[in-house]
C-alpha positions in Angstrom: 0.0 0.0 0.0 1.8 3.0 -1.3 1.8 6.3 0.9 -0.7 8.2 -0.9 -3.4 5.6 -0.8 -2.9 5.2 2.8 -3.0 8.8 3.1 -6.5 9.1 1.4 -7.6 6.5 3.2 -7.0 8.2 6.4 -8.9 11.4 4.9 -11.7 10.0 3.7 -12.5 7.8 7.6 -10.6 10.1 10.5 -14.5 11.1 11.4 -15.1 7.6 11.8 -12.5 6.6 13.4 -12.7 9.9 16.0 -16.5 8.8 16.0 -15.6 5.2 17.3 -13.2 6.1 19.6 -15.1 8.8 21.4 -18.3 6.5 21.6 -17.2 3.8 22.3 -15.3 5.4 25.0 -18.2 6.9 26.7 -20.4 3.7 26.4 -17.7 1.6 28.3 -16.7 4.5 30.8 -20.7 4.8 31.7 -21.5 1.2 31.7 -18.4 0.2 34.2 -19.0 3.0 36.3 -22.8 2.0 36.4 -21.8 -1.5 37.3 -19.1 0.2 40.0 -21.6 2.0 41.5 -24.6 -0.3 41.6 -22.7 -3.4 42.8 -20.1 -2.2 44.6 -21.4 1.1 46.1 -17.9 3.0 44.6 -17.7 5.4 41.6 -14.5 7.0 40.0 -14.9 10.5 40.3 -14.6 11.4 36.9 -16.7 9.0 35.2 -19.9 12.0 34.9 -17.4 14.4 33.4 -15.2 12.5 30.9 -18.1 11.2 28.9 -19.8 14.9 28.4 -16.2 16.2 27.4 -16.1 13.3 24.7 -19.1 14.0 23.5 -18.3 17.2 21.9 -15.6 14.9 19.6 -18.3 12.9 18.9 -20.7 15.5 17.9 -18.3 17.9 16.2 -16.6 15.4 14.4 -20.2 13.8 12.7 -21.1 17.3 11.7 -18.0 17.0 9.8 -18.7 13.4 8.5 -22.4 14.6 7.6 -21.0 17.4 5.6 -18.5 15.1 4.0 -21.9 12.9 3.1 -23.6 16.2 2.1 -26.5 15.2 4.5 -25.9 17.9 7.3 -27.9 21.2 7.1 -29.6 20.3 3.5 -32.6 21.4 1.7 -33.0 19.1 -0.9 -36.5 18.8 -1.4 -36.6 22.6 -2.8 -33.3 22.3 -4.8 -34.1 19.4 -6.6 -37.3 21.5 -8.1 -34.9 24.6 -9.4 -33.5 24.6 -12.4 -29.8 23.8 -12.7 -28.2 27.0 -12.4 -30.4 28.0 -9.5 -29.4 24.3 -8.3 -25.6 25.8 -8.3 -26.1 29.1 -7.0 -27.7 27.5 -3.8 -24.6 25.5 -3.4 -22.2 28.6 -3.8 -24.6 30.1 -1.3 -24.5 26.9 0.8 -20.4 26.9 0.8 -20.1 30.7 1.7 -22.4 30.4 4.8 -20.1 27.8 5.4 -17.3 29.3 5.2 -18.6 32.1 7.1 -20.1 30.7 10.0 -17.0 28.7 10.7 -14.6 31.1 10.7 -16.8 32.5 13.4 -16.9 29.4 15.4 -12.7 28.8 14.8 -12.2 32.3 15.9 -14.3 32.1 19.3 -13.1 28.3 20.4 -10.0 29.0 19.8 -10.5 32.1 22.2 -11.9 29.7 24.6 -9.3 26.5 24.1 -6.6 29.2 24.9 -8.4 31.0 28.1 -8.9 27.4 29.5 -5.3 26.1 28.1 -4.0 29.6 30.0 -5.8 28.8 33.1 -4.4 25.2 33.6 -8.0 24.3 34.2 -8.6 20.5 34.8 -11.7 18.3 34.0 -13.4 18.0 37.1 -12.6 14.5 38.9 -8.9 14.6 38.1 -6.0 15.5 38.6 -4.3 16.3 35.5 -6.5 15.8 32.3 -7.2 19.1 30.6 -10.5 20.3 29.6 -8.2 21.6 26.6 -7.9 18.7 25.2 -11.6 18.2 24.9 -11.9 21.8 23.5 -10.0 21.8 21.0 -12.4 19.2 19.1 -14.3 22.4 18.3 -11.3 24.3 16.4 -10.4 21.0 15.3 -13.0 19.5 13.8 -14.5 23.0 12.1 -11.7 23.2 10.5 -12.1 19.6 8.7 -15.8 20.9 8.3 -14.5 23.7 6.0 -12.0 21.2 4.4 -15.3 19.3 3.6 -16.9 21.8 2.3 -14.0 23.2 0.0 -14.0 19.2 -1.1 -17.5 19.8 -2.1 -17.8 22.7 -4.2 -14.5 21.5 -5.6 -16.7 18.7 -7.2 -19.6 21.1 -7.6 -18.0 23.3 -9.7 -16.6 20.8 -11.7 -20.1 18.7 -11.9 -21.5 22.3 -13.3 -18.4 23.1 -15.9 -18.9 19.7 -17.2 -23.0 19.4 -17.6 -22.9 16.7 -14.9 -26.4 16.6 -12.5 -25.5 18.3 -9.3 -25.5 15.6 -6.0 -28.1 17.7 -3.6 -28.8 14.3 -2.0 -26.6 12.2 0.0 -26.2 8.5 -0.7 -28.2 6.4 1.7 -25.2 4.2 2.5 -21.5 4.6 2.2 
């Protein structure tokens, strides 16, 4: 497996793979610390506050993966009806509030991943995890959002240069 293969690989599943981790992580930190507490009347400390924190990789990273579908935030029903320029326009539209909304969101969690970075502040529970770390899945995984949706209008514009039908649905399956 050459480099470059492995490389697109990685691009094409790190939401998955980010989504896998993250859930099954918090599934298996509630369900032993459920099992701690109900049978043997002892809980680590943590276990209520890791699993929120995880679940912002979880959620920011499938908004990314939904994008990469083209199933997150989509009006299809209307578009389908337009004629084909129209079809294009709304996706132009479609990547500029994009790109818009998350330079907004980069620009204020980054504010807060650096405040809370700054202020050595710890997930509650612990003694030397970082809410930081769980932070930055914001920054983080806007950024892939917007790498999505370049991806996207990349292959929109060329769908519309070449005559192709425009994809305003997502696939059902991958």
């Amino acid at each position: 497996m050459s480099l470059g293969s492995m490389l697109r690989y990685a691009e094409r599943n790190i939401e998955k793979s980010i989504i896998l981790v993250s859930y099954t992580s918090m599934a298996g930190i509630i369900f032993v610390e459920v099992i701690r507490r109900f049978f043997f009347n002892e809980q680590a400390p943590w276990s209520t506050t890791i699993p929120i924190y995880l679940f912002l990789w979880l959620t920011w990273m499938g908004a990314s993966y939904n994008t990469l579908r083209r199933s997150h935030l989509r009006f299809t029903e209307v578009r389908e009806r337009m004629p084909y320029q129209g079809q294009f326009l709304c996706l132009i539209l479609d990547a500029v509030c994009w790109f818009v909304m998350g330079a907004i969101v980069i620009y204020y969690s980054v504010e807060q991943v650096y405040i809370s970075y700054d202020n050595f502040a710890i997930v509650q529970g612990t003694d030397d995890v970082m809410q930081w770390w769980f932070y930055m899945a914001t920054p983080l995984a806007w950024g892939l959002i917007l790498i999505r949706v370049a991806q996207n209008l990349r292959q929109d514009i060329d769908d519309f240069r070449n005559g192709r039908s425009l994809t305003t649905q997502a696939p059902l399956f991958d």
